[in-house]
C-alpha positions as CSV (number, residue, x, y, z in Angstrom):
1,X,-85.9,-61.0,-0.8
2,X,-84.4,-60.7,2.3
3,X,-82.1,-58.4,3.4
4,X,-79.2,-61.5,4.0
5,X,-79.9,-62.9,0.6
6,X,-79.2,-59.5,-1.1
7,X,-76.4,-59.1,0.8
8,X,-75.2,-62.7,-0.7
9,X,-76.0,-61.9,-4.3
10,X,-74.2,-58.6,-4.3
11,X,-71.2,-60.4,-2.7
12,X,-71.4,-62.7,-5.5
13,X,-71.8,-60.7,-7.9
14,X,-68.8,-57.9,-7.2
15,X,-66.7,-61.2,-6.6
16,X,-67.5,-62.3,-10.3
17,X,-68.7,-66.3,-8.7
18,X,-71.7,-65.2,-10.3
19,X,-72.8,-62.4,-13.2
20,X,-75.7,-60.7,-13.6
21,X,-79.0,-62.4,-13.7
22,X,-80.1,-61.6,-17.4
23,X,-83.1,-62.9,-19.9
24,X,-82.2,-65.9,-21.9
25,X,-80.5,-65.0,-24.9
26,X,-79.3,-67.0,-28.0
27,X,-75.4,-66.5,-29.2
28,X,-76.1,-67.0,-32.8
29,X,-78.9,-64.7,-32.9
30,X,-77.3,-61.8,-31.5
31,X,-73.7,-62.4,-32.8
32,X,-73.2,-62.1,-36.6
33,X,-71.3,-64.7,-38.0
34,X,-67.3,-64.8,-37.4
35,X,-64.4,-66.7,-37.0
36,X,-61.8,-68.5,-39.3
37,X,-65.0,-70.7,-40.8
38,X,-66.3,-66.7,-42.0
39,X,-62.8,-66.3,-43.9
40,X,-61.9,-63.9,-41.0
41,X,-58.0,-62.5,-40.2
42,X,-56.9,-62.2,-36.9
43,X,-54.6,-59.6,-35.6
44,X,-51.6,-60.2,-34.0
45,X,-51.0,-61.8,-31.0
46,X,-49.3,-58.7,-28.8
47,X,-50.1,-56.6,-25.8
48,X,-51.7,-53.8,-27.2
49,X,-51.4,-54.7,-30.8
50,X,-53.3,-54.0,-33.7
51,X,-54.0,-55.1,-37.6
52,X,-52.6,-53.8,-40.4
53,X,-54.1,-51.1,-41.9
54,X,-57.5,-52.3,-43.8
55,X,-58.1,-50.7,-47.1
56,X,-62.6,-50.7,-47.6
57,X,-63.7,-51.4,-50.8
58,X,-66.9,-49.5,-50.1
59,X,-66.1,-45.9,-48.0
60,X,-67.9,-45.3,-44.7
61,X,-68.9,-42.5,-43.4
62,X,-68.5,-41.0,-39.9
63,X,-69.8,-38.4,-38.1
64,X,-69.8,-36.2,-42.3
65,X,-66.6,-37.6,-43.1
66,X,-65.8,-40.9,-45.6
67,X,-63.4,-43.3,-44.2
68,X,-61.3,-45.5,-47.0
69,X,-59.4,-47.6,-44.5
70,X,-59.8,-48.7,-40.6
71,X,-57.8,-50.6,-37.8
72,X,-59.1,-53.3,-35.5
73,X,-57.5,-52.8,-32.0
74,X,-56.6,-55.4,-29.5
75,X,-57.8,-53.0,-27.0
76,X,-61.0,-53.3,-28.0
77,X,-61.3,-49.9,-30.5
78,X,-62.1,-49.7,-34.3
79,X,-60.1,-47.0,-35.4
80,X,-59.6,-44.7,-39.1
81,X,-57.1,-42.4,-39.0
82,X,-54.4,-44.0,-36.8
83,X,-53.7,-47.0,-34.6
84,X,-54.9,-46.9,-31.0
85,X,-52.5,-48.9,-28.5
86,X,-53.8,-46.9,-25.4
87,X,-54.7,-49.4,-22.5
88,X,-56.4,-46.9,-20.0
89,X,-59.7,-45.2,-21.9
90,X,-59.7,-41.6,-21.6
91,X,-63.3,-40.0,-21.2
92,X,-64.9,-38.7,-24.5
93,X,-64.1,-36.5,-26.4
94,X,-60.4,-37.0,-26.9
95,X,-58.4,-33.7,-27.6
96,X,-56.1,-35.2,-29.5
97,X,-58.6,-35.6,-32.8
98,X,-59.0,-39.3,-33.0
99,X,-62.0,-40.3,-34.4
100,X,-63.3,-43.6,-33.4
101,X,-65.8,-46.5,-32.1
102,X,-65.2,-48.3,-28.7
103,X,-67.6,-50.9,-29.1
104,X,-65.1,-52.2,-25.3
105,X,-62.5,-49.9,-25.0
106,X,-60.1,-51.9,-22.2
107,X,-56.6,-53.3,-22.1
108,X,-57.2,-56.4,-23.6
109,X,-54.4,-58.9,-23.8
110,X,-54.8,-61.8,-26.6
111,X,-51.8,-63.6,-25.7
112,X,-53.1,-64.3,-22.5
113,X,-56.2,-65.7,-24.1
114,X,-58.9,-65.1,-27.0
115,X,-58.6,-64.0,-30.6
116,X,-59.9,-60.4,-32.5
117,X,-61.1,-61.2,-35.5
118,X,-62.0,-59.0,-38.5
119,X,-63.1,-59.4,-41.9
120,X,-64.7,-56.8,-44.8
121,X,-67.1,-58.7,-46.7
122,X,-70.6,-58.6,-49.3
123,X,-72.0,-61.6,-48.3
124,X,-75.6,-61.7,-49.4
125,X,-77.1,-63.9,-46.6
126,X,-75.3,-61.4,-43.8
127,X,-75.7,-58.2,-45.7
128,X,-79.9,-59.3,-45.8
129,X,-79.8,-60.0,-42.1
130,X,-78.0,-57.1,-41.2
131,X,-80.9,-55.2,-43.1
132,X,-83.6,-56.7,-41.5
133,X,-82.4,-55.5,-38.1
134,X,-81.3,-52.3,-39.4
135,X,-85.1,-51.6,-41.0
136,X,-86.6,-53.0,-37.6
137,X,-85.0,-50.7,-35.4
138,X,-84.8,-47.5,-37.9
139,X,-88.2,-47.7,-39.9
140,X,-88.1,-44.4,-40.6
141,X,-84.8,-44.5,-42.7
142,X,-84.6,-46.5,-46.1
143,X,-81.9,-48.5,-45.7
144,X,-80.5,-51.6,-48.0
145,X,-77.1,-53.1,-46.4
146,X,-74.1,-52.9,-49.7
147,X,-71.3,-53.5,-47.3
148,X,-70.1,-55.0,-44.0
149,X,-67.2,-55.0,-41.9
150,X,-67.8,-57.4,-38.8
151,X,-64.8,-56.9,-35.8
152,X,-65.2,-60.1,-33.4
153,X,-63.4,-60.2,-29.8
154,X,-63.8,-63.8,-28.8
155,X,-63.0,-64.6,-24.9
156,X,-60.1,-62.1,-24.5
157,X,-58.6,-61.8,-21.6
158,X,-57.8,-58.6,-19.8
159,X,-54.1,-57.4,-19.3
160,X,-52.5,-58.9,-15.7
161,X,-55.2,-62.0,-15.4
162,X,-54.7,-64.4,-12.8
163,X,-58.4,-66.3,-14.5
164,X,-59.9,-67.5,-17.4
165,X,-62.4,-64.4,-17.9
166,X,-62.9,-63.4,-21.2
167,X,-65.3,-61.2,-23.1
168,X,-66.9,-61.4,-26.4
169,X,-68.4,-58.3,-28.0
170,X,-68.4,-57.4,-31.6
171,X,-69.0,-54.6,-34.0
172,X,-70.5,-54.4,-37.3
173,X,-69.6,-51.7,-39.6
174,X,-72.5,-51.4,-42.4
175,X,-73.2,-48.6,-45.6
176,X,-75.3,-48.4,-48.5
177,X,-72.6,-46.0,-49.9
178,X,-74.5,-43.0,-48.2
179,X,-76.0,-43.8,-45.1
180,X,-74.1,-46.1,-42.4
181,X,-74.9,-47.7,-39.7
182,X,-72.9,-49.3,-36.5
183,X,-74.0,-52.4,-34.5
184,X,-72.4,-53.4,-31.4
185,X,-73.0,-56.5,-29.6
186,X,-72.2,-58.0,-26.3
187,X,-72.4,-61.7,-25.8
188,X,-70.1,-62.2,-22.4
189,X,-68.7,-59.8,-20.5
190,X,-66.9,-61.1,-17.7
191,X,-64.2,-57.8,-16.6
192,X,-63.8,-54.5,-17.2
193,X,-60.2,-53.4,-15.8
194,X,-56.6,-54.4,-17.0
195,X,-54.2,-54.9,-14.2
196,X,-52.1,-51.8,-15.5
197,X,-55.7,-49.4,-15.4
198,X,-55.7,-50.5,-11.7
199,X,-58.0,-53.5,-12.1
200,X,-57.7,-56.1,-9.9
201,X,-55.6,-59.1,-11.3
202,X,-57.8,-61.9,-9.5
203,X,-61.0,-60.3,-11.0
204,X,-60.4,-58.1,-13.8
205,X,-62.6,-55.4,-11.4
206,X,-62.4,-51.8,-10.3
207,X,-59.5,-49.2,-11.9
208,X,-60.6,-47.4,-14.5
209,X,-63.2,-49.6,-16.4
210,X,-64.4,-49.8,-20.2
211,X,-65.7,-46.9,-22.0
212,X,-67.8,-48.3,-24.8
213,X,-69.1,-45.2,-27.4
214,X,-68.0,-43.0,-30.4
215,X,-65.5,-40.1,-30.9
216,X,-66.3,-38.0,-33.9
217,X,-62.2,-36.8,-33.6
218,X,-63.8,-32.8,-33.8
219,X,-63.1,-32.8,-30.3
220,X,-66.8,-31.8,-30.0
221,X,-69.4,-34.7,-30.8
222,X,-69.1,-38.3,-29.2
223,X,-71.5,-40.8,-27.1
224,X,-70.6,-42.6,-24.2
225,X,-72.7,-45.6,-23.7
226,X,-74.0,-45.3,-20.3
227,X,-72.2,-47.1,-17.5
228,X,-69.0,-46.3,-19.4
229,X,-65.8,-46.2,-17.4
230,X,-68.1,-47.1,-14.0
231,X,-68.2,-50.6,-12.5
232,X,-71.9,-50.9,-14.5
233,X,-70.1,-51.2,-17.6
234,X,-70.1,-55.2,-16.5
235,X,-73.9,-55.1,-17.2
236,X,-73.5,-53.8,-20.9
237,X,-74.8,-57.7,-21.6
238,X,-78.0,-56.5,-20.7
239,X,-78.8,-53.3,-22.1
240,X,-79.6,-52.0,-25.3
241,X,-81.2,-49.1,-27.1
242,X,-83.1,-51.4,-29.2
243,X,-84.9,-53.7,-26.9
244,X,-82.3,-56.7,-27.5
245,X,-80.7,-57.5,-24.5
246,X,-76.3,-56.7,-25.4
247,X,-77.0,-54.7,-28.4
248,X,-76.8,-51.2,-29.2
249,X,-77.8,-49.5,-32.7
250,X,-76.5,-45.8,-34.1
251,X,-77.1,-44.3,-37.1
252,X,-73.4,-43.0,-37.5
253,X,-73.0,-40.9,-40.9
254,X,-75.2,-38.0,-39.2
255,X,-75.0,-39.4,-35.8
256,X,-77.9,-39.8,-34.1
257,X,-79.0,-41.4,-30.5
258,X,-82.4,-43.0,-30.2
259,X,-83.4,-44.7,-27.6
260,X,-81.2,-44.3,-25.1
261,X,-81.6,-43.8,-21.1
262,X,-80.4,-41.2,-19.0
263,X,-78.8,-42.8,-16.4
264,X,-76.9,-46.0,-15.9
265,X,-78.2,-49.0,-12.9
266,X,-75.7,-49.2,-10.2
267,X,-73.7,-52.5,-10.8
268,X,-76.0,-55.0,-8.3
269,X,-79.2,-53.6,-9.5
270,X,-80.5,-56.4,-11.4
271,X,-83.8,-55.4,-11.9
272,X,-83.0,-51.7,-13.6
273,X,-82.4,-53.0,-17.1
274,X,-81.9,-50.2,-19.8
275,X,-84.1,-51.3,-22.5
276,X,-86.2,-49.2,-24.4
């Protein structure tokens, strides 16, 4: 490639006219099922806002500690012991005890487009397909999905926009009653920065980016996902720690990382793909 054609593609690329080149993927495949057709609520429609407090049926464990209830944040955070309105992500670990995932943790706004869904559910057909994957990519580990709780942002827009980006990203929450499991995926990821973290308005670029990965809330165990709070985070869509382009597996009642790189690409290195 010349040196006047990269020059082009990273010019398109940091301008968002054109995303990462990535291998061909198929929605349904990597997204689990969701939306109002899945019997899913929504939360509200607010800057910053959250659900109500979800009661489980079914407790899950994180990081040695059962959960019986969780929030879904606009902001792109599942949370259990409190709500989480914060726009701006802090790096990991918090000080301040909160345990929780950040499958996209950003200052998402809803009213200026997309919708969070969420639903808790024992649906046979999902619960098998979630244990399909989960045997694949943890052979080692006898699991048999009992439970699920699928959290769905679809095309949300970023806080400030002056487009029509949106991202889509999910999490999925899954237990046999001992062992647990979270699943994050990432369809389309088209920002990373609110225009109150400093991103631009006309891209939903630079600021303080998304920090996608786990707090255990001891002030002492978490994961960042790497490219978290860099401009690489854009690329999450085509990394993984289990060879699936956009998803990323952990083991979460006795956390565990396995197959994850060291480093992250820079941002217009399309060939440097983490996938292991």
């Amino acid at each position: 490639m010349t040196s006047a054609a990269i020059f082009l593609l990273v010019f398109l690329l940091e301008s968002g006219a054109v995303r990462s080149l990535q291998p061909e993927r198929d929605r349904a495949s990597l997204l689990y099922p969701y939306g109002s057709d899945e019997g899913d609520r929504k939360t509200p429609k607010l800057d910053d806002g959250t659900s109500p407090k979800v009661s489980l049926s079914v407790p899950f464990t994180f990081y040695g500690k059962k959960h019986r209830s969780l929030y879904v944040n606009n902001n792109g955070v599942v949370s259990f012991d409190a709500r989480v309105a914060q726009y701006t992500p802090d790096p990991f670990p918090l000080a301040d005890g909160r345990p929780f995932v950040a499958p996209y943790w950003a200052d998402v706004d809803n009213v200026l487009g997309g919708e969070v869904f969420y639903r808790e559910t024992t649906q046979e057909a999902l619960l098998e397909r979630v244990t399909e994957n989960i045997n694949r990519y943890f052979p080692t580990v006898p699991f048999a999905a009992a439970w699920a709780f699928v959290a769905t942002w679809d095309h949300v827009a970023y806080y400030g926009s002056n487009t029509n980006k949106g991202n889509t990203f999910q999490a999925l929450l899954t237990s046999n009653g001992e062992t647990s499991f979270i699943v994050l995926n990432y369809w389309d990821i088209q920002w990373t920065t609110g225009a109150a973290s400093d991103g631009d308005p006309d891209t939903g670029l630079g600021g303080t980016p998304a920090h996608a990965g786990f707090n255990s809330g001891d002030e002492t165990n978490f994961y960042n996902i790497p490219g978290s709070q860099s401009d690489a985070i854009i690329n999450i869509t085509m990394t993984s720690n289990v060879n699936v382009p956009g998803r990323w597996v952990f083991q979460v009642d006795d956390f565990k990382v396995t197959g994850v790189p060291t480093e992250a690409p820079k941002v217009a290195d399309i060939s440097n793909c983490w996938l292991s």
